[in-house]
N, C-alpha and C positions, 0 to 999 in steps of 0.2 A: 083045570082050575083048582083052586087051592082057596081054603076058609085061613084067612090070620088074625089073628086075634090084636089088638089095639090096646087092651088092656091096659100095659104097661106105659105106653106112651101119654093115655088119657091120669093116669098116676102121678106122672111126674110133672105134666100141666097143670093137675090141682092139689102139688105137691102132698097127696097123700101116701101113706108107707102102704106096704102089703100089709105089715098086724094091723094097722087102721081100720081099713077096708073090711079084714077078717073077725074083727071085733064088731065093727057095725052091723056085716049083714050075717055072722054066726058061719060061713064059711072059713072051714081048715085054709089055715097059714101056706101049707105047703101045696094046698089045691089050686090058691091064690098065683102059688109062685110057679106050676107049673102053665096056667094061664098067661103070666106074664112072659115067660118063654118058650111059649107056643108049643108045648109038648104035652098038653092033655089032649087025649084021644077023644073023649067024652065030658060033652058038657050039661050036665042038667039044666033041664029050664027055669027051674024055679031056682036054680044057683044064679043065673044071669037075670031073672027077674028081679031080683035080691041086689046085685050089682047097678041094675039100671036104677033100683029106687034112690043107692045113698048118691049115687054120683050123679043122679040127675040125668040120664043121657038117653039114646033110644039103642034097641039093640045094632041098628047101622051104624051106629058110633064106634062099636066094641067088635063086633065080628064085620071083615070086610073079606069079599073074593077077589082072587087075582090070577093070572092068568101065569101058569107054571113059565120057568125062564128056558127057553129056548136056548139048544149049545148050536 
């Protein structure tokens, strides 16, 4: 199983930019963006408590598990 992060696609739904987001909840720009392309290792809580607040959403919104791809 695998954690993927939603981030990005919940962005473009309520056409907000990553500096947006990074201005609202005071999270770095580039922490944002490595969020949106699912290559942060480590997410603090209170970074995604922060996210759920301006965007309104729950954390099942943003972080979803999936079941790795079979070759």
């Amino acid at each position: 199983m695998i954690v993927r992060i939603t981030l990005k696609e919940i962005l473009d739904e309520l056409k907000i930019s990553q500096h947006e987001l990074s201005r609202k909840t005071g999270i770095r720009q580039p922490s944002i963006n490595e969020m949106c392309r699912n290559q942060t290792q480590r997410l603090p809580l209170d970074n995604l408590a922060a996210i759920c607040k301006v965007l309104n959403c729950e954390i099942s919104d943003i972080l979803k598990l999936e079941r790795e791809p079979t070759d």
